[in-house]
Every structure is written in C-alpha cells, then in structure tokens.
C-alpha positions as CSV (number, residue, x, y, z in Angstrom):
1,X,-0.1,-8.3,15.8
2,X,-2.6,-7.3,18.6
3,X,0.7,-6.6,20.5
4,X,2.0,-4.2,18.1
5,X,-1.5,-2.7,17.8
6,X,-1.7,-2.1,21.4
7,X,2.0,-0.7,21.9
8,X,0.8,1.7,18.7
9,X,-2.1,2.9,20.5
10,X,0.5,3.8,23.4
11,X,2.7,6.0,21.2
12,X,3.9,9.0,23.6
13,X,3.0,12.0,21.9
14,X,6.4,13.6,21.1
15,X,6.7,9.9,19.1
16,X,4.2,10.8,16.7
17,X,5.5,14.2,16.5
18,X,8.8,13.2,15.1
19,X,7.4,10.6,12.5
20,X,6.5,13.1,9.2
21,X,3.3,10.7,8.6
22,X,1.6,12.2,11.5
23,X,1.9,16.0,10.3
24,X,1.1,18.1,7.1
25,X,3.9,18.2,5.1
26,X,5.9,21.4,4.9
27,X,7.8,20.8,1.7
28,X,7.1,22.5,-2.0
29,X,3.8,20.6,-3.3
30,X,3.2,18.8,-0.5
31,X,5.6,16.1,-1.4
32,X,6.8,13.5,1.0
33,X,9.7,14.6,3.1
34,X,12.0,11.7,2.4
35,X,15.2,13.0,3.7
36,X,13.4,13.1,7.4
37,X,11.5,9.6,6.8
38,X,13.2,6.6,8.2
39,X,12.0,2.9,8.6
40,X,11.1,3.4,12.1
41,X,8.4,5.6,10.9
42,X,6.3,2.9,8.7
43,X,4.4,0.7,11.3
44,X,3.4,3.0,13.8
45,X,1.9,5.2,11.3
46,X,0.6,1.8,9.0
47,X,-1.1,0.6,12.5
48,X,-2.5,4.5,13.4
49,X,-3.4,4.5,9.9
50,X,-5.3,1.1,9.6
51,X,-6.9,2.4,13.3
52,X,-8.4,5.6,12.2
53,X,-10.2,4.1,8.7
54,X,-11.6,1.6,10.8
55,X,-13.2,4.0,13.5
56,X,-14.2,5.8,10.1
57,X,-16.1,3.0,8.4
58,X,-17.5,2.0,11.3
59,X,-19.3,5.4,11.5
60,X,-20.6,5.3,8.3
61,X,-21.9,1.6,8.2
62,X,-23.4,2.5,11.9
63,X,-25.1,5.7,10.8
64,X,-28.6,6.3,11.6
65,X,-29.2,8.0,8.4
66,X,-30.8,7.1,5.3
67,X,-28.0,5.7,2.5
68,X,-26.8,8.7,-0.4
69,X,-24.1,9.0,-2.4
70,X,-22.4,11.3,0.0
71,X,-22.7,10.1,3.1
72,X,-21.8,6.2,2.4
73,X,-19.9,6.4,-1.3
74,X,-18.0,9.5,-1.3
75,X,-17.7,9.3,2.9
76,X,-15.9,5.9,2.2
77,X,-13.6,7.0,-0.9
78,X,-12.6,10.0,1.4
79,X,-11.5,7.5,4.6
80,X,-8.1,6.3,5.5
81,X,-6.1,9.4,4.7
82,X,-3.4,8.8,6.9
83,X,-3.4,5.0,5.7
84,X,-2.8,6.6,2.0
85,X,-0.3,8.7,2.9
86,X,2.2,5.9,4.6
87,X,0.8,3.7,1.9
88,X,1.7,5.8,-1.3
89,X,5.4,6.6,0.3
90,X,6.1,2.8,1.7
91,X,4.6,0.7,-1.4
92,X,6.8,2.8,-3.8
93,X,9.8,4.1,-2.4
94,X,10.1,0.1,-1.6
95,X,9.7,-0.8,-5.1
96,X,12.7,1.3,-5.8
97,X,14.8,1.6,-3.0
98,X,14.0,-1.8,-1.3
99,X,16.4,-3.1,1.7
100,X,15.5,-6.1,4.2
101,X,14.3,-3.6,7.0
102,X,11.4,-2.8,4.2
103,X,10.9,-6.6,3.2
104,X,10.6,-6.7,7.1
105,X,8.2,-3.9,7.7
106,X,6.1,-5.5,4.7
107,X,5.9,-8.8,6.0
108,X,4.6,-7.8,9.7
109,X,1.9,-4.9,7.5
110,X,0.3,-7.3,4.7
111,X,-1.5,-9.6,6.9
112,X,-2.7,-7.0,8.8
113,X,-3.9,-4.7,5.7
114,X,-5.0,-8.2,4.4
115,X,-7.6,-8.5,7.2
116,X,-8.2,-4.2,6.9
117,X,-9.4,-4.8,3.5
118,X,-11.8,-7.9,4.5
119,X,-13.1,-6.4,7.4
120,X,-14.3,-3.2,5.3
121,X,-15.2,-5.3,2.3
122,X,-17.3,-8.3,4.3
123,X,-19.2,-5.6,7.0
124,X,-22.6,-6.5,6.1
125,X,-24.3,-3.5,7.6
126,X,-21.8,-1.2,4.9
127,X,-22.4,-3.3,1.7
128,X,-26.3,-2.8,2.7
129,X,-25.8,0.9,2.3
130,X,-23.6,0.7,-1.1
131,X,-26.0,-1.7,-2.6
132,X,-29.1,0.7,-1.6
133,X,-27.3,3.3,-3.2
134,X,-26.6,1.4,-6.0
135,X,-29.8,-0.2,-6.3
136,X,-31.4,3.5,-6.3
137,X,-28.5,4.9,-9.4
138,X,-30.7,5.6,-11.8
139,X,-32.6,8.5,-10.1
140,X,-29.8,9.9,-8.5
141,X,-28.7,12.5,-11.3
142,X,-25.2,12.0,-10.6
143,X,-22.0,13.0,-13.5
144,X,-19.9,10.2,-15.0
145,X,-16.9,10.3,-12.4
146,X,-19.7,9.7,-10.1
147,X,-21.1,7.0,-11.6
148,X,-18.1,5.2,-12.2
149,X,-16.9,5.4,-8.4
150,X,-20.7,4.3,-6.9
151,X,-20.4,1.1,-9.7
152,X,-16.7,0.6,-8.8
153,X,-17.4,0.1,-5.5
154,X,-20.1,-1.7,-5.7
155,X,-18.6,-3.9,-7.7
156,X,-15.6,-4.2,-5.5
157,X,-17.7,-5.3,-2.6
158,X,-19.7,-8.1,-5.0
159,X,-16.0,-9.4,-6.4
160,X,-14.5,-9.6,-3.0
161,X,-17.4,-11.6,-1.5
162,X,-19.6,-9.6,0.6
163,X,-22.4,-12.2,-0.9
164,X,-20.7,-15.0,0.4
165,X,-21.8,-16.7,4.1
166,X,-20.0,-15.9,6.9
167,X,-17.9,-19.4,6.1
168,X,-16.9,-18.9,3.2
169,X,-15.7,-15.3,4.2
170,X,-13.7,-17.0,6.8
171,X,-11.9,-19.0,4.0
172,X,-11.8,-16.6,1.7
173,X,-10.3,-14.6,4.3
174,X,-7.6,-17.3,4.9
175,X,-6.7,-17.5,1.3
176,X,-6.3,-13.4,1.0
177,X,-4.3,-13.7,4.0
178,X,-1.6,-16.5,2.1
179,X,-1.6,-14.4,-1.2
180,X,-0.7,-11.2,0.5
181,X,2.1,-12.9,2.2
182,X,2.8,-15.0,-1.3
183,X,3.1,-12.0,-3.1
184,X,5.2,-10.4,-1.3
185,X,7.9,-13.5,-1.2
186,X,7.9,-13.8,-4.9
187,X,8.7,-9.6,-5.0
188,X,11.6,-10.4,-2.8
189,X,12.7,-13.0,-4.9
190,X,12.3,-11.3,-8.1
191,X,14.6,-8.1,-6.3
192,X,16.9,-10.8,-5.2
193,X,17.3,-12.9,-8.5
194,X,17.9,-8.9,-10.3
195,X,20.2,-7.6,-7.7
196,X,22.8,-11.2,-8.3
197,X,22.6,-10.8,-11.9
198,X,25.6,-9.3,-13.7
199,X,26.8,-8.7,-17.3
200,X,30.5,-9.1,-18.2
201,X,31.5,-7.6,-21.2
202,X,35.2,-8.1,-22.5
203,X,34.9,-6.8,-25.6
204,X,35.3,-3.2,-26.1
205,X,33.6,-2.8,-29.3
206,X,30.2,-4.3,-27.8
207,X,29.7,-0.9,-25.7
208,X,29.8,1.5,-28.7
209,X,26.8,3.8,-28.4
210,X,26.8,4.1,-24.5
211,X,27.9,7.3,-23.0
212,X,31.2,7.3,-21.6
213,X,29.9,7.8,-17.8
214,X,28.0,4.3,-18.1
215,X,31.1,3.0,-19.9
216,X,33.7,4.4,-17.0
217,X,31.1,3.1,-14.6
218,X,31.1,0.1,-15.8
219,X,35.1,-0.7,-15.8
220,X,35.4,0.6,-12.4
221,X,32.5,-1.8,-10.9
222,X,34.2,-4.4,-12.9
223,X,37.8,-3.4,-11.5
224,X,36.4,-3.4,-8.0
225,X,35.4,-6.6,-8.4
226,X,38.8,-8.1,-9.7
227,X,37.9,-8.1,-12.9
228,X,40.6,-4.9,-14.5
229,X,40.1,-4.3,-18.0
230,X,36.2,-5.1,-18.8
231,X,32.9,-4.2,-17.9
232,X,30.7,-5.2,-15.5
233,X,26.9,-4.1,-15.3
C-alpha cells in the first residue's frame, strides 16, 4: 500500500490529465463522463483523493484558531472532494456494472479508506474541536440543517471511538480493517451466486403477460445455450 501511495504521488502530469477524476467535468450537469472513465482511472485518483483530505483535516485539527462551526464542522463536511467524486462514480457504477478488475480495484482501496476513516475519526486534536463546538451548541444560533450536521458528527466521532484509549483504537482499528475486507467478499459472492442463477421455463403459457421483447430474449438466450424451444432468464 505505501508502494502504491508513493508511485501515486509520482503520477507524471499528463497522467492526471487524462484520468476525468482529476478535471471539472465538461458534460451537461456535471455528470460523470463515463464513456472516457476506465478502470485504470480509480486508484490513482482513490490514492490522490485519500491524500488531499488528509492534508485537509490535518489543517483544520492543527489550526491555531479558536473552534466554530465553520472553521472545524462545515471546514470538515466540505473536505475530500476529489475522494467524493471517484467515490460516488466507483461505489455505484460497481454495484451495477461490476467485473473482476472492479472487485480488484475494491480489494487494494477498502483497507486503505478503512484506515482514512480511522485516522480522521481517532485524531484526538480534531474530536477536541468538534466536541467544543458541540459542547458550546446551544448559544450558537445555528438553523436545523445546521444542527443536525454539528450533532451528526459529533456523534459519528463518539460511535466510532474517538473516546476509546489509544489500545483499543488499535483493535478497533484491526477489526474495521477485517469488516471492510468481509464486506466486500460477501458482495462478490452475493454478485456471483446472482450472475449463476438461471430460470428455465418450458411452458409457454407461464410467460403470458411479459412483453414480447423479454419473451424473444428469453428463447434466444435459451437457444444459445442449447436449450431451442424454451426460455431461459
């Protein structure tokens, strides 16, 4: 993993200027340009991303001024924008379109957004700012969407251990580490169990309702497959 973090930080610059993570995107709405995305974009920018909120939160758990909601809470719901984008594309497009280079990609990013997440949530010096935020709520005049993302954070940092000694961070860390990676294997067996399942039908009458696109479909995938006259799905 350090490997791969130092080779990122080495990225020649007309590297980043082909991957479409490391530009504003051009397209109608700002929507992800998919057709110019390819696999070999996710883990430079995952690792660039990761890099960048890092130097960010470091700033703000460093900073010499006195805690507000501004400069800690809304300073850290604003951080890791590049880490969003890649995020929001990868995490979904993989839930739909998934492929063993993505199971791949996955494997080599959750442990290291695994130890991301615990390094922001166990920094002792940046839960000392939330909480004096917190702890100061009441006379801060702020609107209900305010509210709720000072307490949500707060309560993030409580729930994820910040509380805990620096021991049983380490094992907590451990154990976050071993569910990322957990989760992820029971995903790919789920898509694996789905993508072996199929559904014979030999009975014509059993398809009435479908349109006849799903029902064509259907008798050619089951044709391809040797089986000429039913259905497969």
């Amino acid at each position: 993993m350090s490997a791969s973090i130092l080779l990122a930080g080495c990225q020649p610059k007309e590297q980043k200027a082909d991957n479409p993570f490391f530009g504003e995107y051009t397209t109608p709405f700002g929507v992800a340009p998919f057709d110019k995305i390819t696999n070999d974009h996710y883990l430079p920018a995952f690792i660039e991303g990761l890099k960048q909120q890092a130097a960010e939160i470091e700033a703000i758990a460093g900073s010499k001024e006195a805690p507000t909601f501004e400069n800690t809470i809304v300073a850290m719901d604003q951080s890791g924008a590049l880490l969003h984008k890649v995020s929001n594309v990868f995490f979904n497009l993989k839930e739909a379109v998934n492929d063993t280079s993505k199971q791949k990609i996955a494997t080599e990013v959750a442990p290291l957004m695994s130890k991301h997440t615990d390094d922001i949530l166990f920094n002792k010096a940046l839960f000392e700012r939330v909480a004096a935020v917190y702890n100061q709520r009441e006379s801060l005049n702020l609107n209900t969407e305010q509210n709720r993302l000072l307490e949500k954070t707060y309560k993030d940092f409580e729930r994820a251990g910040a509380s805990l000694d620096a021991e049983k961070q380490n094992q907590l860390r451990k154990l976050n580490e071993q569910l990322s990676l957990l989760a992820l294997k029971f995903q790919e067996n789920w898509l694996a169990e789905n993508n072996d399942f199929k559904l014979i039908i030999d009975n014509e009458a059993d398809l009435a309702g479908l349109p006849q696109s799903v029902v064509d479909g259907a008798a050619q995938t089951a044709t391809e497959a040797g089986m000429a006259g039913k259905w497969m799905f």
